[in-house]
C-alpha positions in Angstrom: 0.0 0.0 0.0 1.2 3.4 -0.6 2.0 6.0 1.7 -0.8 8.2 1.1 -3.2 5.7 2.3 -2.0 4.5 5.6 -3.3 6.0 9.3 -6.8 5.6 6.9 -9.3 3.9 8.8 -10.2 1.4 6.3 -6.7 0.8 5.6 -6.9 1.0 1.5 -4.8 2.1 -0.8 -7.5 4.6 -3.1 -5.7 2.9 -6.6 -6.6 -0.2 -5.6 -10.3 0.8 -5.5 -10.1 0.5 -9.6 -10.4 -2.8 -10.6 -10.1 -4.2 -14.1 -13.2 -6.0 -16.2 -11.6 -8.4 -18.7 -15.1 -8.6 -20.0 -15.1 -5.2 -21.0 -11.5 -4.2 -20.8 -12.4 -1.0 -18.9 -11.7 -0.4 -15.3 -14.6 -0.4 -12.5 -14.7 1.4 -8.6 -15.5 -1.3 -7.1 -17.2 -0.1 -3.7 -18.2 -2.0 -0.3 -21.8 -0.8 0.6 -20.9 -0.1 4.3 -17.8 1.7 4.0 -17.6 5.5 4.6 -17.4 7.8 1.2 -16.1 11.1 0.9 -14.9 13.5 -2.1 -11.5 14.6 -2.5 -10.5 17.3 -0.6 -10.0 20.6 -2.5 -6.5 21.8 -2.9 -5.1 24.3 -0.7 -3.9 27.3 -1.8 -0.5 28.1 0.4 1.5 30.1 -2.2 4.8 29.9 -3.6 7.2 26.9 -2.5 10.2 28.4 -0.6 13.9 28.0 -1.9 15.4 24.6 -0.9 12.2 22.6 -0.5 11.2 23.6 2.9 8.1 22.6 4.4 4.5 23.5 3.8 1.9 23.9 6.2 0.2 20.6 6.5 -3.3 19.6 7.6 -4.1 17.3 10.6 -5.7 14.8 8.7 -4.1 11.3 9.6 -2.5 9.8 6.7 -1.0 12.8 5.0 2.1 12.3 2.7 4.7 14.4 3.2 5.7 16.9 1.1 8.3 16.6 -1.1 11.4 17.9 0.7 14.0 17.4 -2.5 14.1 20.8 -4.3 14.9 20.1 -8.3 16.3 22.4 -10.6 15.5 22.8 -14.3 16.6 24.9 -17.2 16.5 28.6 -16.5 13.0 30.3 -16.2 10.3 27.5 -14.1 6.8 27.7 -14.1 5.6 28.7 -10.3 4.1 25.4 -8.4 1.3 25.4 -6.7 0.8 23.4 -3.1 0.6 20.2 -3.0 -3.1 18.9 -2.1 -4.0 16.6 0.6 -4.5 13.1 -0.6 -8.2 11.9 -0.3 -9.1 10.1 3.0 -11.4 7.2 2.8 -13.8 6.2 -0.3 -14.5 7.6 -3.2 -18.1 8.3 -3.8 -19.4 5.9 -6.6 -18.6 7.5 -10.3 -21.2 7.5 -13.1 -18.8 7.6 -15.7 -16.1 5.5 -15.9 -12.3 6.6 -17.7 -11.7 4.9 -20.9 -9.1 2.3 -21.6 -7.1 4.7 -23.3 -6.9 7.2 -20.4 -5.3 4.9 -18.4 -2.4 4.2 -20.8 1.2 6.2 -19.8 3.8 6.4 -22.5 7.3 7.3 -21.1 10.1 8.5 -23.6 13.1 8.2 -21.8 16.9 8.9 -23.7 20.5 9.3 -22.8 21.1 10.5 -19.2 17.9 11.9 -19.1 14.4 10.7 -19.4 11.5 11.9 -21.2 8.1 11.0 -19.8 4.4 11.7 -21.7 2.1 11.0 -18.8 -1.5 10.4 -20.4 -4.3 9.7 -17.0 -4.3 6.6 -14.9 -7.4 5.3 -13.4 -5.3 6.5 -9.8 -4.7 9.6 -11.6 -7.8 10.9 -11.4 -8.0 10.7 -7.9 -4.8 13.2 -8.0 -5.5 15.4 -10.8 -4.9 18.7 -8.9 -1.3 16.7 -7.3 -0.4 15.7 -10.9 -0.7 19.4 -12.1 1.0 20.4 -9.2 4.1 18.5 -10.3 4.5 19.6 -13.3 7.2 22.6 -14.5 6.7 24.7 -17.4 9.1 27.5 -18.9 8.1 29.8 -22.2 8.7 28.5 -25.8 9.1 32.1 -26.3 7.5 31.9 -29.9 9.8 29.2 -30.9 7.3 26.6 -31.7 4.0 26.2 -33.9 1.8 27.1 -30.7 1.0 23.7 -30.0 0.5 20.3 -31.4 -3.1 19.4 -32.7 -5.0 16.2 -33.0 -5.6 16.3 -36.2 -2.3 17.1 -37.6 1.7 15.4 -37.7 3.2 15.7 -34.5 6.9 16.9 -33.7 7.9 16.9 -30.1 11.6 18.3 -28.9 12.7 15.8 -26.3 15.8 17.0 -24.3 17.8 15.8 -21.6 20.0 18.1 -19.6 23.5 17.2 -17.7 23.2 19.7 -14.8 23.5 17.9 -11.6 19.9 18.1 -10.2 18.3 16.4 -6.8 20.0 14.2 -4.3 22.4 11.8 -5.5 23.4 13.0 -8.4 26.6 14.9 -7.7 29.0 12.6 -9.4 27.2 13.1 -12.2 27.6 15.8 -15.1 29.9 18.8 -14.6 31.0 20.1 -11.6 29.1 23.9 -11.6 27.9 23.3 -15.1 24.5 25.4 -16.2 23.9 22.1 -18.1 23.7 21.4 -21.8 21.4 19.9 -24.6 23.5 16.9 -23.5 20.7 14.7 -25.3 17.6 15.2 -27.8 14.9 13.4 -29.8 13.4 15.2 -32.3 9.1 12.6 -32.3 8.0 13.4 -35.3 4.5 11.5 -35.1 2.5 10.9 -38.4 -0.9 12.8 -38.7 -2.7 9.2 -39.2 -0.2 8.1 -36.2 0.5 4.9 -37.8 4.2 5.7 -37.2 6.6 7.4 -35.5 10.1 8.4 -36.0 12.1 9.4 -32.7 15.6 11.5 -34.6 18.5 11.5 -32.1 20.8 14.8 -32.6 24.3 14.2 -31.7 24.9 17.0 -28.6 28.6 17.2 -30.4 27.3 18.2 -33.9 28.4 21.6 -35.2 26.0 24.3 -35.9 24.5 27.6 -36.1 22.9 28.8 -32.8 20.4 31.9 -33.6 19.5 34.5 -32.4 17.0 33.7 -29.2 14.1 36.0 -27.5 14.3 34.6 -24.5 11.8 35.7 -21.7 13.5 36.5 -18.2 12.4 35.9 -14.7 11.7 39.5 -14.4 8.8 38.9 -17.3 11.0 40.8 -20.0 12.6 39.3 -23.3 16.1 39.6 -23.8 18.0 38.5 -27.3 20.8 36.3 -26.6 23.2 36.6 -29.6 23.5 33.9 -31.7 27.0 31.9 -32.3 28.1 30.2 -35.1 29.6 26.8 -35.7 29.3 25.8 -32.2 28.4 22.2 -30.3 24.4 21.5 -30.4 24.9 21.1 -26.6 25.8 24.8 -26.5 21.9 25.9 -27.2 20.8 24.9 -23.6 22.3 26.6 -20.7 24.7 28.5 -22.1 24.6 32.2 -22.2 20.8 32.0 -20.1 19.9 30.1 -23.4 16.6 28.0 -22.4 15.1 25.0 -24.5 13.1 27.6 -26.5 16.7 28.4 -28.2 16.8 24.5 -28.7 13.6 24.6 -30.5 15.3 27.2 -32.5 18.4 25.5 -33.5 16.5 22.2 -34.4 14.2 24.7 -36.8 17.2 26.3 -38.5 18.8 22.4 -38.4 15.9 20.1 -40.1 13.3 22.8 -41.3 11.3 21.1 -39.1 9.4 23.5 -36.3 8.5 21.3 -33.1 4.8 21.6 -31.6 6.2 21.4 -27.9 9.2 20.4 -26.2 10.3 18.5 -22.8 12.8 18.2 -20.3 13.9 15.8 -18.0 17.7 15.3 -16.0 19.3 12.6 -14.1 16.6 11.4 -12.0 14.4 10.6 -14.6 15.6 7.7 -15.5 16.5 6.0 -11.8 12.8 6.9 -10.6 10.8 5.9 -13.6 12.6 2.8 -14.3 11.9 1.7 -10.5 8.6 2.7 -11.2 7.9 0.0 -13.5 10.4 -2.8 -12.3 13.1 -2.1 -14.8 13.4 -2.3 -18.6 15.4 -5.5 -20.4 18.3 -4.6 -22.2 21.1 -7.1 -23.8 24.6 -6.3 -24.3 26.7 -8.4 -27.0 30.0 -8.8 -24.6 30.7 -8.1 -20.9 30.9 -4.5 -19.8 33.0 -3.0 -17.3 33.0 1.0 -17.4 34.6 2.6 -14.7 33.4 6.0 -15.3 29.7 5.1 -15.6 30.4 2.1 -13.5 28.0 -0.1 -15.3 29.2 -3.4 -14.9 26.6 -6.3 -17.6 28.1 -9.6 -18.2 27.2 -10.6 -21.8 23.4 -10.9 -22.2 19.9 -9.8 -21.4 19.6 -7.9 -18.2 16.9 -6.4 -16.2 17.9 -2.6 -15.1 16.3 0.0 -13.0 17.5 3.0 -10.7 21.7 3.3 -10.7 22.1 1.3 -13.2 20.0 2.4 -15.6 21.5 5.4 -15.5 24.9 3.7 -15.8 23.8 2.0 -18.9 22.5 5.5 -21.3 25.8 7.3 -19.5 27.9 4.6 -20.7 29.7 5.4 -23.9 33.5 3.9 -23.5 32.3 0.3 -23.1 30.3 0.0 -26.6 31.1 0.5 -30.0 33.8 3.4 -31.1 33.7 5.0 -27.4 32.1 8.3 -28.0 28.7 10.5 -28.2 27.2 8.3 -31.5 27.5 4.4 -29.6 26.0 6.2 -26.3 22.9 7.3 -28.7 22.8 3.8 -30.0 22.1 2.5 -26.1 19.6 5.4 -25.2 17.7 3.9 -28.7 17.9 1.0 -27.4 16.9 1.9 -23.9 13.3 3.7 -25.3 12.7 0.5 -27.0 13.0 -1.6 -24.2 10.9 0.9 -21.7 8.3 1.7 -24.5 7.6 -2.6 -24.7 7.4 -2.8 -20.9 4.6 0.0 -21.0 2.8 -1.4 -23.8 2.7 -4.7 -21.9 -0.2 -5.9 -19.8 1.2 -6.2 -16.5 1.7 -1.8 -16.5 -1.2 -1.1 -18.4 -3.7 -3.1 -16.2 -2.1 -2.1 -12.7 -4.1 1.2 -11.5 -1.6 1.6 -8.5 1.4 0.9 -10.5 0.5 3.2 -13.3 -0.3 6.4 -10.1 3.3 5.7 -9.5 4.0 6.5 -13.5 2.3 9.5 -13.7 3.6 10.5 -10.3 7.1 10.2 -11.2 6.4 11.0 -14.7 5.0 14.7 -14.2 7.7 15.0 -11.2 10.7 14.9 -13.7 9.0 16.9 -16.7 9.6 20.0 -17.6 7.5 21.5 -20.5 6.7 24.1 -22.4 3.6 26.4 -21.6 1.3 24.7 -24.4 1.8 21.6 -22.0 1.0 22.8 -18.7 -1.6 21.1 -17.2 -2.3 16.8 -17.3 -4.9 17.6 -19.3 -3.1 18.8 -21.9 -0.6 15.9 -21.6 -3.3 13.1 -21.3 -4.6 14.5 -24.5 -0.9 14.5 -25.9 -0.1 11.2 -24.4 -3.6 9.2 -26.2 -2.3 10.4 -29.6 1.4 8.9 -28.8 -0.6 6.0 -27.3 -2.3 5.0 -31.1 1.8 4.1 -31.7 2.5 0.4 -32.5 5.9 0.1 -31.2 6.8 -1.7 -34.4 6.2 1.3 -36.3 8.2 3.9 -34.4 11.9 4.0 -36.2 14.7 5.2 -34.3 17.6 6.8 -36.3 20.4 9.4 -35.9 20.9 12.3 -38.0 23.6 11.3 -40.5 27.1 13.1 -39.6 30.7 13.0 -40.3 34.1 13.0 -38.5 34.7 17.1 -38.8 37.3 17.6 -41.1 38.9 20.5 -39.4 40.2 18.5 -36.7 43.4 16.5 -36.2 41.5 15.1 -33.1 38.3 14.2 -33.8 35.5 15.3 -30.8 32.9 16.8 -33.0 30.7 15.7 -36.1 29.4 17.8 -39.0 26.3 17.5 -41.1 26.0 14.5 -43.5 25.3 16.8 -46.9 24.7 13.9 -49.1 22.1 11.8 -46.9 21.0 14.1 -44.1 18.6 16.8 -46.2 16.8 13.6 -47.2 15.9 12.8 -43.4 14.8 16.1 -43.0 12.7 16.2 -46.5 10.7 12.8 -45.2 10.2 13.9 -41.8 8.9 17.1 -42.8 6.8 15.5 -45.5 5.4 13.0 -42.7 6.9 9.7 -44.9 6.9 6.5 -42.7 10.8 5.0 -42.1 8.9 1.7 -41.6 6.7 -0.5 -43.8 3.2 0.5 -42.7 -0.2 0.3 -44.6 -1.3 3.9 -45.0 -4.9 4.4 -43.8 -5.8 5.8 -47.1 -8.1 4.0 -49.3 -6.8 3.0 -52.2 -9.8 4.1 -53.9 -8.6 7.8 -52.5 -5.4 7.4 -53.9 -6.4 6.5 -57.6 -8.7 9.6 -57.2 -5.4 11.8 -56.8 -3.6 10.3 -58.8 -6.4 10.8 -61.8 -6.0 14.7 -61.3 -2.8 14.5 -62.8 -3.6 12.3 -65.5 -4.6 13.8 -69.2 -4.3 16.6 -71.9 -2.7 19.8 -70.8 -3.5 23.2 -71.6 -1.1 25.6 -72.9 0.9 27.8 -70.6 -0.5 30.7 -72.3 -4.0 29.8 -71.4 -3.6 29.1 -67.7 -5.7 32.1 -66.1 -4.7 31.7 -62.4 -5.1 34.0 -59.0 -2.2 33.5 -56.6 -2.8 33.8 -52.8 0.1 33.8 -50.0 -1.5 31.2 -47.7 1.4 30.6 -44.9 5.0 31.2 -46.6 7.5 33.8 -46.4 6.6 37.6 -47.2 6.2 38.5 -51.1 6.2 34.8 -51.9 3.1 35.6 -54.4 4.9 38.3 -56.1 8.2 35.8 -56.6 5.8 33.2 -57.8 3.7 35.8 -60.3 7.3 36.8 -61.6 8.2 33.5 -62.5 5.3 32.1 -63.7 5.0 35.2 -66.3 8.6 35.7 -67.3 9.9 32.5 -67.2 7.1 29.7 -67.8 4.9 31.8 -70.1 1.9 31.7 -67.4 0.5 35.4 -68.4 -2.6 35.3 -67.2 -1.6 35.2 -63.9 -2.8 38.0 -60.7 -1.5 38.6 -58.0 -3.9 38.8 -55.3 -2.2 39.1 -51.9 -3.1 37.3 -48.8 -5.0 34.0 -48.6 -8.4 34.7 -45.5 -6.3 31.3 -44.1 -3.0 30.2 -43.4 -2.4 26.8 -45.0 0.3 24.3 -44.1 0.0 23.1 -47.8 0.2 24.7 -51.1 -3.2 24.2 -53.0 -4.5 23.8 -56.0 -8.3 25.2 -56.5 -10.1 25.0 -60.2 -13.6 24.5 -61.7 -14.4 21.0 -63.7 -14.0 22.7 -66.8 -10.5 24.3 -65.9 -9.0 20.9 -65.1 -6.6 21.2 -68.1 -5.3 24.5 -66.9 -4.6 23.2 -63.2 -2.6 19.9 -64.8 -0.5 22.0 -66.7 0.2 24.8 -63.4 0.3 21.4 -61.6 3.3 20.4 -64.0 5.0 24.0 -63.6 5.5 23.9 -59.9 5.7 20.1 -59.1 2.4 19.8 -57.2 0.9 16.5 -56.6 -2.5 15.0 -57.1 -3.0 15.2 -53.5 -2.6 20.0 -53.9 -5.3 19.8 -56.4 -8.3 20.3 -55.1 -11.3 20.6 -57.4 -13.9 22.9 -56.6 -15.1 26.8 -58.4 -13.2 29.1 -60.4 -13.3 33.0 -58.7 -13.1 36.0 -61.1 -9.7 37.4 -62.1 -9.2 41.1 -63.1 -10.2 41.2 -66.0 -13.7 40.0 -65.4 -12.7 36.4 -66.6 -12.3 32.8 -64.5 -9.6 31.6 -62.9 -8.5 29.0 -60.7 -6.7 29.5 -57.4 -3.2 29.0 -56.3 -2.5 29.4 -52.4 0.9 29.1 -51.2 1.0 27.4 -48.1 4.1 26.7 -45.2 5.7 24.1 -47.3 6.4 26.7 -50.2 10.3 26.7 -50.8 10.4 29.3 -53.5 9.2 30.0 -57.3 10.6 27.1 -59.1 10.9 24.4 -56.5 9.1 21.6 -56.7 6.6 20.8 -54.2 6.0 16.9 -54.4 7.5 15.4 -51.5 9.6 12.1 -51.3 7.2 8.9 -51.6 9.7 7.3 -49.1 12.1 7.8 -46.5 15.7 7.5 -47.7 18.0 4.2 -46.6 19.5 4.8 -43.5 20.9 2.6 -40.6 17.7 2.3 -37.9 15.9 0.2 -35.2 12.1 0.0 -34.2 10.7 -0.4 -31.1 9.6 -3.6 -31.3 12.9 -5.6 -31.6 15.0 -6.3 -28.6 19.1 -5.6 -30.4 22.3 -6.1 -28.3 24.4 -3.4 -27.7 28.2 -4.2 -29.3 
């Protein structure tokens, strides 16, 4: 029994008052008749937590858990916590409605020496709803990110992990008076039918551009922080008051890619939420004896939690070449093994076990401001929770040795493979074999657009509108189109009423010609075209409508994204892989 239910007259732990109907596959309160009910107490209001974790006032009710006494720091700029609520005494009243099977799943990304935890609700979690939110730390993405990830849209979450030295135990860990670093982070890009998932590891030692960041200080005011160039990806975090909005930055200017939301977790992630769910199974190809992480595996499968978890995504001399890229392979490999132990049946149908996950979860979180609340991340966390763990790809952005040094201790960009990870991710293609959602029936309907005579350039009456890219993108496209393609009946008529995330294609049945042959001129696929009415041009005639959306590159790139992702070295989730 936990803590929070003993000195309870009935003696029972409240999680345990769930209980799970294999006939339905839903979870039931199951309540005795003659035992006292009550509601759960509201939460008091106490004010801010002092510096250092020192104690709140606490009620006299019998069988209140402490509060938490370890103080834990994050990356510059936290989110004020509220006090912790009193734990409910005695029985619930009965509940009309009972939570889905879905709210009760957790999904827990954890990577490197950090951890990276997406708590969805538990059956015991909504007992602690207001103690959940209470956990939870949130800084400013300062702009940096698309406002938010939506249901019905691809998904790309930031996952970082930071090496300050953070709560009780960890001093031998990280460096001594360090501010910390982007020491390690996942790029999630989820798929808008979420029938995969690839998680992109960024090599903390890769060299880059660092932009300029607003950054938002305690005080409430934004401060710039310059910008540095050709610089460790590490450096985006921490350094110079940079917070993981600057991250978010740097991983735009990187992939082309702008993330939804991000997270941050540190040491302690890992030790309590492996403990939490009784370790994760991990397999090394030959003994392993690192003095420095001082993981010590003979060779084979092992069960890890707590230290030694830690030890093993810390450990980089003991595996492969010794540096940053064989320590990604084991935090891969790591988030494989902890995603199958969630999926499995014992987590997902033990209430108490899975109030421990969110507890420890939304304890070593720190998000954005879009992801404040466990209501935002339970809605978060039942997308992520449509994932088969067979269709989430883990791969590392492709790098090389840097040229400029005799010693090598950073990497530089792949040229030649890595702008095709970026393209697929940011065109949502699958890195594993999945069957799309789609119809095929849908498809052959796209694919007909394209299909049949063309009109003549000359004849192609067409209104452009700038839907969602860059400043005076219509007028660069209306240039082109006239001087260099012939497309003179072309107007330019400013901004689109929406903002599109994809360039489109509108015309009338009779015009269908006309959009195959502007189809043809700027690479569009069947999937832009979007049949519908003509709208009056200028001069009184018809015309169909172009509107350029966020995935506009410029007047003369194509616009068809890849069909697949490129071939490059990966691992899904589902396959247990020994680390050599």
């Amino acid at each position: 029994m936990d803590a929070q239910g003993r000195g309870r007259a009935d003696n029972i732990d409240p999680a345990d008052q769930w209980v799970f109907n294999p006939n339905t596959g839903e979870y039931e309160m199951q309540l005795a008749t003659s035992a006292p009910q009550s509601s759960v107490p509201s939460p008091r209001r106490s004010g801010s937590r002092k510096s250092g974790g020192a104690s709140r006032g606490r009620s006299a009710t019998a069988g209140r858990a402490a509060g938490r006494a370890q103080s834990r720091d994050v990356p510059q700029q936290r989110g004020r916590r509220r006090s912790e609520p009193e734990p409910p005494s005695g029985r619930r009243g009965r509940r009309t409605t009972k939570p889905t099977p879905k709210a009760k799943k957790i999904l827990l990304w954890t990577g490197g020496s950090m951890a990276f935890v997406l708590v969805a609700a538990s059956a015991a979690g909504y007992l602690y709803i207001q103690h959940l939110n209470d956990n939870i730390t949130s800084v400013s993405d300062d702009g940096a990110s698309t406002g938010g990830f939506s249901k019905d849209k691809a998904i790309n979450i930031l996952l970082m992990g930071t090496d300050k030295r953070t709560g009780k135990g960890n001093e031998g860990y990280g460096d001594a008076g360090s501010v910390g670093h982007a020491d390690t982070n996942i790029l999630l890009h989820v798929s808008k039918d979420r029938s995969n998932a690839t998680a992109l590891s960024i090599p903390r030692d890769l060299i880059v551009n660092v932009p300029d960041c607003p950054t938002t200080q305690p005080d409430g005011t934004t401060k710039v922080i310059p910008g540095t160039d050709h610089v460790r990806f590490n450096t985006s975090l921490g350094q110079d008051g940079r917070t993981p909005s600057c991250t978010m930055r740097t991983v735009t200017e990187l992939t082309g890619v702008k993330p939804d939301d991000f997270m941050v977790a540190d040491f302690n992630a890992v030790k309590n939420l492996t403990e939490a769910v009784g370790g994760v199974e991990v397999c090394v190809a030959h003994d392993v004896h690192d003095p420095d992480s001082h993981l010590n595996l003979t060779k084979g499968t092992h069960n890890i939690s707590g230290e030694q978890a830690l030890a093993f995504v810390r450990t980089r001399h003991a595996v492969g070449f010794g540096g940053d890229l064989s320590r990604i392979g084991l935090q891969q490999q790591f988030l494989s093994a902890l995603m199958r132990k969630l999926k499995g049946n014992a987590t997902l149908t033990s209430p108490s076990k899975m109030w421990k996950l969110a507890d420890a979860g939304t304890k070593a979180l720190t998000v954005d401001s879009k992801l404040n609340s466990i209501g935002k991340l339970s809605d978060l966390g039942l997308e992520l929770g449509k994932l088969n763990p067979k269709n989430l790809a883990f791969t590392t952005v492709p790098v090389l040795d840097n040229p400029a040094e005799k010693v090598k201790t950073t990497v530089v960009l792949n040229e030649s493979k890595a702008p095709a990870v970026f393209d697929a991710i940011r065109h949502d293609v699958s890195f594993t074999d999945v069957k799309k959602k789609q119809k095929k029936k849908s498809k052959d309907a796209e694919a007909a657009r394209l299909k049949g005579p063309k009109a003549d350039a000359s004849e192609v009456r067409v209104q452009v509108y700038n839907g969602g890219a860059v400043g005076g993108s219509a007028q660069q496209v209306l240039g082109w189109l006239q001087n260099s393609e012939g497309v003179l009946k072309s107007d330019n008529a400013g901004n689109a009423p929406q903002q599109l995330d994809k360039t489109t294609l509108e015309y009338a049945p009779d015009q269908a010609d006309q959009a195959r042959k502007l189809a043809e001129i700027m690479g569009l696929s069947g999937s832009a075209m979007k049949p519908g009415k003509s709208v009056t041009n200028s001069q009184g005639l018809p015309a169909m409508t172009l509107t350029l959306g966020k995935d506009f590159k410029g007047a003369g790139e194509p616009l068809t994204g890849p069909s697949k992702a490129p071939d490059v070295e990966k691992s899904t989730a589902d396959k247990v892989q020994c680390a050599s």
